[in-house]
ROMARVO-168706 format. One line per field, with one value per residue (C-alpha): residue number from 0; residue in one letter; chain; x, y, z. Coordinates in Angstrom, 2 decimals, decimal comma. Example, Ala and Ser with C-alpha at 12.3 -4.5 7.8 and 13.67 -1.06 7.14 Angstrom:
<nodes>
resi c(0 1) $
resn c(A S) $
chain c(A A) $
east c(12,30 13,67) $
north c(-4,50 -1,06) $
up c(7,80 7,14) $
</nodes>
This chain:
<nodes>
resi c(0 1 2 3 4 5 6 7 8 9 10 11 12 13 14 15 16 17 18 19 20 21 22 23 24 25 26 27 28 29 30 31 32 33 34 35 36 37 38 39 40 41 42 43 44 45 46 47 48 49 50 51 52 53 54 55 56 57 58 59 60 61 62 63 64 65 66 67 68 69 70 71 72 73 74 75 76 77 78 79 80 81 82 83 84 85 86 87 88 89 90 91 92 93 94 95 96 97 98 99 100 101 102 103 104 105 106 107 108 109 110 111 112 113 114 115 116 117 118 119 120 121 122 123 124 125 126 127 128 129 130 131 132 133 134 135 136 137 138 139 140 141 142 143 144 145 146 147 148 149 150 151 152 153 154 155 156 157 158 159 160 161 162 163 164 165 166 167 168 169 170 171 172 173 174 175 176 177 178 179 180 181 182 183 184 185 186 187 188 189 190 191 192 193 194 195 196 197 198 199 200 201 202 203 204 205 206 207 208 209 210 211 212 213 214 215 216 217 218 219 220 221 222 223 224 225 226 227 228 229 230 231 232 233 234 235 236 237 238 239 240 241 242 243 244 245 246 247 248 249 250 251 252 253 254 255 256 257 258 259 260 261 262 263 264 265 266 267 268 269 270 271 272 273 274 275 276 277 278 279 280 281 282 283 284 285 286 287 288 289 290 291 292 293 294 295 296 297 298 299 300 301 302 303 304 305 306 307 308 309 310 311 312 313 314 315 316 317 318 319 320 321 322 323 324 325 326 327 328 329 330 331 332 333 334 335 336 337 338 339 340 341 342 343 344 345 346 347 348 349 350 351 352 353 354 355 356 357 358 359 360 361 362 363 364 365 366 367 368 369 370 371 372 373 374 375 376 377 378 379 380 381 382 383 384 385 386 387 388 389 390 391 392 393 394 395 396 397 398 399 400 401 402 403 404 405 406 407 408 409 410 411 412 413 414 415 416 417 418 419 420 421 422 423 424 425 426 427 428 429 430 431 432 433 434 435 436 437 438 439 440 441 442 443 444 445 446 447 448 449 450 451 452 453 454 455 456 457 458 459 460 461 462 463 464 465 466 467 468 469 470 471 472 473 474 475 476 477 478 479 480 481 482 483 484 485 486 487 488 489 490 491 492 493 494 495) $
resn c(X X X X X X X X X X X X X X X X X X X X X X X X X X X X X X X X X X X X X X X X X X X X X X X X X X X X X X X X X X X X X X X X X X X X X X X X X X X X X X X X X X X X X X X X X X X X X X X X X X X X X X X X X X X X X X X X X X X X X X X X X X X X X X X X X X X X X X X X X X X X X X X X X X X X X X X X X X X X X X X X X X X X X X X X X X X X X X X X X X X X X X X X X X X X X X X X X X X X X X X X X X X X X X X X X X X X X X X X X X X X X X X X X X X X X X X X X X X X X X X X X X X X X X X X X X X X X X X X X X X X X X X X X X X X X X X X X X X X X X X X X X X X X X X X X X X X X X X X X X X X X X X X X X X X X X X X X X X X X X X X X X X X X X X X X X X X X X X X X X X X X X X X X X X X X X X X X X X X X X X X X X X X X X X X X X X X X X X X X X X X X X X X X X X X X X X X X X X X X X X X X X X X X X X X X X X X X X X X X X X X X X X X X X X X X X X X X X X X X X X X X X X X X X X X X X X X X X X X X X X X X X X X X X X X X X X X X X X X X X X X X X X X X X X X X X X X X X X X) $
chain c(A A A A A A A A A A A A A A A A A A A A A A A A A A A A A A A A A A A A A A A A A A A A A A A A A A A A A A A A A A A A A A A A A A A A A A A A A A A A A A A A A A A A A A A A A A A A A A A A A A A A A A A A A A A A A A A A A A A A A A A A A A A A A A A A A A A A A A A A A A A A A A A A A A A A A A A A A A A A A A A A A A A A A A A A A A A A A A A A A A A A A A A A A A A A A A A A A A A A A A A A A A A A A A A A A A A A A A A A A A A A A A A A A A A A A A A A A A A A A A A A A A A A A A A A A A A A A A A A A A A A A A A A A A A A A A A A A A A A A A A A A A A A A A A A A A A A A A A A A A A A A A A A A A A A A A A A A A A A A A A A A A A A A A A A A A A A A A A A A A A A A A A A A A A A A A A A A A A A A A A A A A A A A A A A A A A A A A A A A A A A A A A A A A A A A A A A A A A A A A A A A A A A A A A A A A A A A A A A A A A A A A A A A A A A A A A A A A A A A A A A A A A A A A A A A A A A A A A A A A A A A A A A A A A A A A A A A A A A A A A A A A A A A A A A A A A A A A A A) $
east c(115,06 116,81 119,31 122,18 121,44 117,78 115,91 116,10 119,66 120,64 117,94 119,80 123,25 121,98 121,24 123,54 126,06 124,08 124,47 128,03 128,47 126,52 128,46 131,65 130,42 129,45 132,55 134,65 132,46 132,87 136,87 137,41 135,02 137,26 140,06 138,62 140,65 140,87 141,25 137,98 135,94 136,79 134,16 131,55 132,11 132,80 129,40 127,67 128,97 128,12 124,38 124,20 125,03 122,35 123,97 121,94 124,09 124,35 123,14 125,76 128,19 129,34 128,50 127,42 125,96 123,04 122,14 120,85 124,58 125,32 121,96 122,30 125,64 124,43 121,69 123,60 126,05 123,40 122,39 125,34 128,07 130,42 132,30 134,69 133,97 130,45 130,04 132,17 129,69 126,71 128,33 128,46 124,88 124,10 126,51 124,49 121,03 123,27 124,81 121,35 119,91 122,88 122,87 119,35 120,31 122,86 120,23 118,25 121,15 123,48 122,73 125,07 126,43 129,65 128,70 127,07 130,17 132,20 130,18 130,10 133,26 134,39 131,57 133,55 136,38 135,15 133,29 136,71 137,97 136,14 136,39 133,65 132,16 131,27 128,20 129,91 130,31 126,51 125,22 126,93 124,69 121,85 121,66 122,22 119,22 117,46 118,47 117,17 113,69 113,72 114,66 112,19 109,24 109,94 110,20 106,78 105,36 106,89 105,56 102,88 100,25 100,18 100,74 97,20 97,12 98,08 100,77 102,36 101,69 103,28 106,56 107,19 106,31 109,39 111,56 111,02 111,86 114,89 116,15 114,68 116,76 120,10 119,94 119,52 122,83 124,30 122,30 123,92 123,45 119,66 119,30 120,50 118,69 115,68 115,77 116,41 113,25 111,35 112,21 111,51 107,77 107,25 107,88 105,34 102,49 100,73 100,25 100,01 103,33 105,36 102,80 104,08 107,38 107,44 105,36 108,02 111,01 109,19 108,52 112,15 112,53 110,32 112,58 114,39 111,51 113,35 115,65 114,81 114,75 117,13 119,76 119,25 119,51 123,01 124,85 123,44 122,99 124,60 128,05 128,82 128,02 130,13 132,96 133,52 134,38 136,50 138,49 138,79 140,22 143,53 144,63 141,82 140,65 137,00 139,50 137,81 134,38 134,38 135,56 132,92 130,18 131,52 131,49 127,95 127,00 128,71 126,73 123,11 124,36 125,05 122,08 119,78 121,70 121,04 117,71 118,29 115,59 116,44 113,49 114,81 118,35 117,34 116,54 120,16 121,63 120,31 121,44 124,78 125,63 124,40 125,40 129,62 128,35 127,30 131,13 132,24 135,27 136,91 138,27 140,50 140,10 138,01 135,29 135,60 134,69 131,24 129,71 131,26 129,53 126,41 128,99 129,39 125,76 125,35 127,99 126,09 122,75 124,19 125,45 124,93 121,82 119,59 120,25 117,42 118,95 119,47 123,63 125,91 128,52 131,14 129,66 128,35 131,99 133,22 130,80 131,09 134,86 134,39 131,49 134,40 136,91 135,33 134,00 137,68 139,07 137,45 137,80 141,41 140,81 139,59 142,21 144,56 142,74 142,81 146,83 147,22 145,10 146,31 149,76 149,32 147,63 150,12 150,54 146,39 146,16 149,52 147,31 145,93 147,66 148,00 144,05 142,43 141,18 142,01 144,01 146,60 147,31 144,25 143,31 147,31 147,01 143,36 145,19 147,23 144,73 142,57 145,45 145,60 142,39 139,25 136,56 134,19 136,92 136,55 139,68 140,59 142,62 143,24 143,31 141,94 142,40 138,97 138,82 140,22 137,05 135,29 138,49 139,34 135,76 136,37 134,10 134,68 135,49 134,46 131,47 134,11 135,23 138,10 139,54 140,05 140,98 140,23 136,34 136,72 136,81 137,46 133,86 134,49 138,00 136,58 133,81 136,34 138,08 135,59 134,32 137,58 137,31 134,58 135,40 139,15 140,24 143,39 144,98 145,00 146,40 148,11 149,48 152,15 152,72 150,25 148,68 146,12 148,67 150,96 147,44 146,80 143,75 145,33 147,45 149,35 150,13 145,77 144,53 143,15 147,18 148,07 145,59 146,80 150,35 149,60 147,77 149,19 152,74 154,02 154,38 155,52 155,70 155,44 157,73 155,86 153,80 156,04 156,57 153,49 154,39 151,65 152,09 150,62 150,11 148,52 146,85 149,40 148,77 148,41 145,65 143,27) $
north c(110,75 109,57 112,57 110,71 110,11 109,40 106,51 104,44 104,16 103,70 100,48 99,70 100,20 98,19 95,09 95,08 94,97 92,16 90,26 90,94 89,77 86,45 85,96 86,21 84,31 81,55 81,54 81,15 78,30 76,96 76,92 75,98 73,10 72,28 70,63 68,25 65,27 62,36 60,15 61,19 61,43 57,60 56,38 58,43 57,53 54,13 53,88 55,43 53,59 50,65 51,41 52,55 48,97 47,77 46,91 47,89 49,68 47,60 44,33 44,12 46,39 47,45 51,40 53,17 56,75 57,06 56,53 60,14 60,80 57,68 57,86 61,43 60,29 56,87 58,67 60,60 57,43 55,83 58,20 59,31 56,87 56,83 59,76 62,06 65,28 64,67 64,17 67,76 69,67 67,92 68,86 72,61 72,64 71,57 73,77 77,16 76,61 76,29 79,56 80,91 79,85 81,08 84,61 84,42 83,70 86,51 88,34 88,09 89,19 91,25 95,32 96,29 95,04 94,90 92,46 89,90 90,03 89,04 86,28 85,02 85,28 83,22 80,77 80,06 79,53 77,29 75,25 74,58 72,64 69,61 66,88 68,03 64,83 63,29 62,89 65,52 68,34 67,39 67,05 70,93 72,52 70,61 72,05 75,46 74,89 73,21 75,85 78,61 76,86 76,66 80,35 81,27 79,47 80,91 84,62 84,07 82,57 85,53 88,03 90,56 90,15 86,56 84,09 81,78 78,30 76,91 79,23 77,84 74,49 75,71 76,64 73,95 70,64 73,09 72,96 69,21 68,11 69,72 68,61 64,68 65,64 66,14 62,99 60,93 62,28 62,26 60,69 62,93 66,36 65,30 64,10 67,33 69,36 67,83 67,94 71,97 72,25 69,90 72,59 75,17 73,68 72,92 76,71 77,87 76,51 75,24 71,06 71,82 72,81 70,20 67,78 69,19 69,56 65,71 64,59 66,62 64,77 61,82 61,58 62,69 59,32 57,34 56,01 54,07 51,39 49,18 48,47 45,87 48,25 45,64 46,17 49,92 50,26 48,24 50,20 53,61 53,45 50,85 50,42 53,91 54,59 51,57 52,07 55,30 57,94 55,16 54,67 57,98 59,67 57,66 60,02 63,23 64,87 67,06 70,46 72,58 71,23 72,06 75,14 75,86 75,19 77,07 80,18 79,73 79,09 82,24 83,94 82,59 84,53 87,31 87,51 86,70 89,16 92,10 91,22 91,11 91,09 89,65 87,23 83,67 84,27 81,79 78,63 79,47 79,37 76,27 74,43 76,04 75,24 71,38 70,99 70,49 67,04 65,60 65,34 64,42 63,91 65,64 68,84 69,16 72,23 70,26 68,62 71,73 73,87 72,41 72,97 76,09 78,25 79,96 81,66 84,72 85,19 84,95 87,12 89,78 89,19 90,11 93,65 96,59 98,03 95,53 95,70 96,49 96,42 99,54 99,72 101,66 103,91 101,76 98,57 99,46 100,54 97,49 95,21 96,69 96,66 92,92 92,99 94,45 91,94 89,07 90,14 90,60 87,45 85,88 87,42 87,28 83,52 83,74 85,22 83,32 79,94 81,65 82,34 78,69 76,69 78,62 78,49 74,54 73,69 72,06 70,03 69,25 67,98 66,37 64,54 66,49 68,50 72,22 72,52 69,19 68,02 64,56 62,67 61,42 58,85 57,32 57,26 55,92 53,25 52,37 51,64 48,90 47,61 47,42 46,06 42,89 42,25 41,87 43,73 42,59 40,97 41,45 43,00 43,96 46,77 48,00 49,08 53,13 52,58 53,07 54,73 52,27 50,45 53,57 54,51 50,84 50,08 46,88 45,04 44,59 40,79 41,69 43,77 46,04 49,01 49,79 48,61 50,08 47,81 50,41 50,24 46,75 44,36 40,61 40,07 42,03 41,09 37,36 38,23 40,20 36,67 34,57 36,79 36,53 32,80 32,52 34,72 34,25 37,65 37,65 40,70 42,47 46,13 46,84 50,08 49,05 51,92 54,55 57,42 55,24 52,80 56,03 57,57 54,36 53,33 50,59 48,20 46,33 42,27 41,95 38,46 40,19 40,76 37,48 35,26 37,60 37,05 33,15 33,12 35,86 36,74 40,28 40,67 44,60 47,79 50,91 53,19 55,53 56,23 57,13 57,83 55,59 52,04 50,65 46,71 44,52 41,32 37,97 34,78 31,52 29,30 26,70 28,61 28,78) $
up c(9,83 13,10 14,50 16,63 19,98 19,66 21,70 18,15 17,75 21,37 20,72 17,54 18,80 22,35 19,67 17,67 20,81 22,27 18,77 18,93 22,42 21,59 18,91 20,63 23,15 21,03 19,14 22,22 23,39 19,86 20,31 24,12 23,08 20,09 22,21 24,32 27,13 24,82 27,82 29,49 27,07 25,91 28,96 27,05 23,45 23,89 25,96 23,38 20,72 22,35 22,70 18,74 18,38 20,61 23,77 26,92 29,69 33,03 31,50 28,10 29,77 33,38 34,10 37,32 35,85 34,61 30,93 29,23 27,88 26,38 24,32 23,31 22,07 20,65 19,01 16,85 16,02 14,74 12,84 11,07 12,31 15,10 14,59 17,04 15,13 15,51 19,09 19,29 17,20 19,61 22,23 20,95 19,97 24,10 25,30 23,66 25,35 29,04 27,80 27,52 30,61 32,49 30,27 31,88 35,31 35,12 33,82 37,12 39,78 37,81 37,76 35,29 31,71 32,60 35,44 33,03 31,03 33,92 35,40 32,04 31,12 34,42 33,80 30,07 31,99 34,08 31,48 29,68 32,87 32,09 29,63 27,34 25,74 28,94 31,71 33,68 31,31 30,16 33,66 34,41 31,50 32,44 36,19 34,44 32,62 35,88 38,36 35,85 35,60 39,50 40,31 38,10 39,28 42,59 41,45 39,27 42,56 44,68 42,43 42,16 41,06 42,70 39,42 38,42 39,77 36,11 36,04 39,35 38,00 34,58 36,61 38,70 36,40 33,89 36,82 37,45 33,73 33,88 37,59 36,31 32,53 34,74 37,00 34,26 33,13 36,53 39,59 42,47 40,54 39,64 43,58 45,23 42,15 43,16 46,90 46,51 44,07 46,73 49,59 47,53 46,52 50,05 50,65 48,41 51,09 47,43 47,58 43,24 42,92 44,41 42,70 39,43 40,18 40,96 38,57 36,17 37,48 36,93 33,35 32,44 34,45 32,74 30,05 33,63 33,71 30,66 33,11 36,31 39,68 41,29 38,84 38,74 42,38 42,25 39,59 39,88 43,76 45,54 43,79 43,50 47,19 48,66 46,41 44,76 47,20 49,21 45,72 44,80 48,30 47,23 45,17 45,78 48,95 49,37 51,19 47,98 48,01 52,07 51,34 48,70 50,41 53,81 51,65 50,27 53,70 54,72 52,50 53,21 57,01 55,37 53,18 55,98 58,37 55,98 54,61 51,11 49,11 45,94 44,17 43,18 45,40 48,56 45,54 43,68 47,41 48,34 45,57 45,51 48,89 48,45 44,90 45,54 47,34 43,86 42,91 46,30 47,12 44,03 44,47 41,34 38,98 36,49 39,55 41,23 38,44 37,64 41,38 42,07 39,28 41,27 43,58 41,31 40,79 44,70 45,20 42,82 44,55 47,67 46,52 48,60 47,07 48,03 51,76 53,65 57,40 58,70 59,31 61,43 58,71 59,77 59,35 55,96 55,41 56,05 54,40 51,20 51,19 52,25 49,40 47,03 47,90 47,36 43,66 43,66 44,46 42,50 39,77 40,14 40,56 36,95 35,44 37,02 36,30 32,43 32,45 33,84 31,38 28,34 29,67 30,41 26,82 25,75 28,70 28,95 25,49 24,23 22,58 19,57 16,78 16,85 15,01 17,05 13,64 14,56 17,58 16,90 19,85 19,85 15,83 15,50 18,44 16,58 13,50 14,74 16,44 13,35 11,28 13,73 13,94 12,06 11,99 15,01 16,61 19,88 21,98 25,59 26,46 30,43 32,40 31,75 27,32 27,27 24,06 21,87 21,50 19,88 17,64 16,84 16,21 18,11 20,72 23,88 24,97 28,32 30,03 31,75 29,58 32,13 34,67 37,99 41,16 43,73 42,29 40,66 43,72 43,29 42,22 39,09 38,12 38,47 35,93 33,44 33,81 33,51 30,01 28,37 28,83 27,22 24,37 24,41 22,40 20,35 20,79 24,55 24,98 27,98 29,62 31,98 34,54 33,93 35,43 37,26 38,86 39,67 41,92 43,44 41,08 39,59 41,33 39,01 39,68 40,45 39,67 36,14 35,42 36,65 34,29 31,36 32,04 32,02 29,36 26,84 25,56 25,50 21,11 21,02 23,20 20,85 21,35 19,25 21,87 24,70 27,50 27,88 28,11 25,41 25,31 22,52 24,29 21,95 23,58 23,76 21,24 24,36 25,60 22,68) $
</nodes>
């Protein structure tokens, strides 16, 4: 018989309250992943619905990340059919194994329980900022899971007793997979990943374990060689760098992302300065002082959000017990008030960032009904389309309707899912004009003044506008769907 209090039911209670947590945890993840951006995620489910049909990205249609989230997507249409719901309950089952590697990772720097709870409690909050069924929110859990695999192998190689050769190898060709898994969801996270796992190979003095670590990263790239390297190099490498941060510092500016990585930095100085001694902390800083350059130059909540994560496990592997510099009472005063604050601020920033995106829900998703079972703009937009068009008819729709070729189940007359002039020069608009030529759609969509011309991403009257205003008449603008100006535009009898 066990009396109360003895080491058995403190082990009991202690697992049944981690099966409880886990369970709430999950079940929050569950929810905040319910209600998803409709507009973002149409780059990612149109992409993958395109590849369950067997098109090949950057040959059958324009894209400039990598592939890994358009076939984990495309995978499962194929299997069971292109379905919304479906991709949400994917997305779920990817989003518990980050959970676990950052549980883990909190694991490692975080003294006390109620410490974990907090870092993961902000971490849920800033998971919810991003569209969820997209390379983005993908890319985020895969650098969890990279950055875990990392910090470890450097702890096992820091350790005592000093780890076997195999073991080293072991730890490092781990860390590689998962650094190679996120670029080939997103190219900059993957780069940066890898560079910080490279320095911290080179660091071990061991020739084996950067050997494995690269020879990791480079089978999780090996599914890269069905594609020709010139082509690769222009849409994953090229493009992106000549025309993406250029187009997007029209309407967003990198003040956040500076600012991010100035703290980190501040940090590292501080770490150094007082000798802390905590195993796997100078890996985690590296990459979180680095990693806010893989969204460059967004600094809105939702960008922000999935490079700023390591800063409360850095701020927790910094705390005062593991100081080993001898301090003045003053200065050790002060530092830990500093210490204090900063724990504080940003927890505040939490709970803040909480108030405002419950507060703003309905403002996020005006999209969905009150359970997200279904959405309504897009599935009722769809419908039209469906009802004027046959089925494998192709369409166009621009310029950011992206989505209407996965709920419409409707091709694509053209290799350019969207259509953005600040990133689409001349060359491009020429080839969407050349494509719908050749395959002279019916029925073009058309949003006439939205968000993307009101940022400067779209400027309306581009030689794309001016071919369909020649060669299509406007047939209806729903008024269902206002205050978005959705046009129904059909192709001039003269011009078939």
């Amino acid at each position: 018989m066990h009396m109360a209090g003895s080491p058995f039911l403190r082990r009991q209670s202690s697992s049944w309250l981690k099966v409880a947590a886990w369970v709430g945890f999950g079940s929050a993840l569950f929810i905040v992943r319910w209600y998803l951006n409709p507009d973002d995620d149409g780059f990612t489910l149109t992409a993958a619905w395109q590849v369950s049909n067997g098109l090949l990205p950057y040959r059958d249609f324009f894209e400039f990340h990598p592939p890994g989230a358009f076939y984990l997507f495309g995978g499962l249409f194929r299997a069971v059919g292109p379905s919304y719901e479906a991709a949400r309950l994917l997305l779920f089952a990817v989003s518990l194994p980050g959970a676990y590697a950052f549980n883990r990772l909190s694991a490692l720097f975080a003294e006390r329980s109620w410490q974990r709870a907090a870092v993961l409690a902000s971490w849920l909050m800033l998971v919810w900022q991003f569209s969820a069924i997209s390379y983005h929110a993908v890319a985020h859990l895969a650098s969890v899971g990279a950055i875990l695999a990392l910090v470890l192998a450097w702890r096992h190689h820091a350790g005592t007793p000093a780890p076997l050769p195999r073991q080293i190898v072991r730890d490092f060709a781990l860390a590689g997979l998962t650094a190679g898994a996120t670029g080939m969801v997103l190219q900059t996270a993957g780069v940066l990943i890898s560079l910080a796992g490279v320095v911290t190979a080179v660091a071990t003095r061991q020739v084996r374990a950067l050997a494995a670590y690269a020879i990791g990263a480079g089978v999780m790239l090996l599914p890269l060689i069905f594609w020709p390297p010139a082509m690769l190099w222009r849409q994953l490498v090229a493009i992106p760098l000549a025309r993406y941060p250029g187009a997007n510092l029209s309407y967003d500016h990198p003040t956040w992302l500076i600012g991010a990585m100035v703290v980190t930095a501040a940090i590292g100085v501080l770490a150094w300065f007082l000798r802390v001694r905590s195993a796997g902390f100078w890996p985690l800083w590296l990459v979180a002082l680095i990693l806010p350059l893989s969204v460059w130059p967004h600094s809105s909540v939702g960008y922000l959000a999935s490079v700023v994560w390591p800063l409360p496990l850095l701020l927790l592997a910094v705390n005062p017990s593991g100081w080993r510099r001898p301090l003045s009472f003053p200065l050790r005063h002060w530092l830990i008030a500093a210490w204090q604050a900063a724990l504080g601020i940003w927890g505040t920033a939490m709970l803040a960032l909480a108030v405002l995106s419950v507060g703003a829900f309905a403002f996020r998703f005006p999209y969905h009904d009150p359970l997200a079972l279904r959405v309504p703009f897009w599935e009722d937009l769809a419908a039209l389309v469906r009802q004027r068009t046959a089925p494998g008819e192709p369409i166009f729709a621009l310029p950011h309707l992206t989505a209407l070729y996965f709920y419409a189940q409707r091709p694509n007359a053209t290799r350019h899912n969207s259509l953005q002039t600040e990133f689409h020069p001349a060359e491009f608009q020429n080839e969407i004009i050349a494509d719908l030529e050749r395959s002279q759609p019916r029925l073009v969509v058309r949003e006439a003044g939205g968000r993307l011309a009101r940022i400067g991403q779209y400027r309306e009257g581009n030689i794309v506008d001016r071919y369909l205003d020649a060669r299509y008449r406007l047939v209806d603008e729903l008024q269902q769907f206002a205050p978005r100006r959705i046009q129904l535009w059909e192709r001039r009898p003269s011009s078939l």
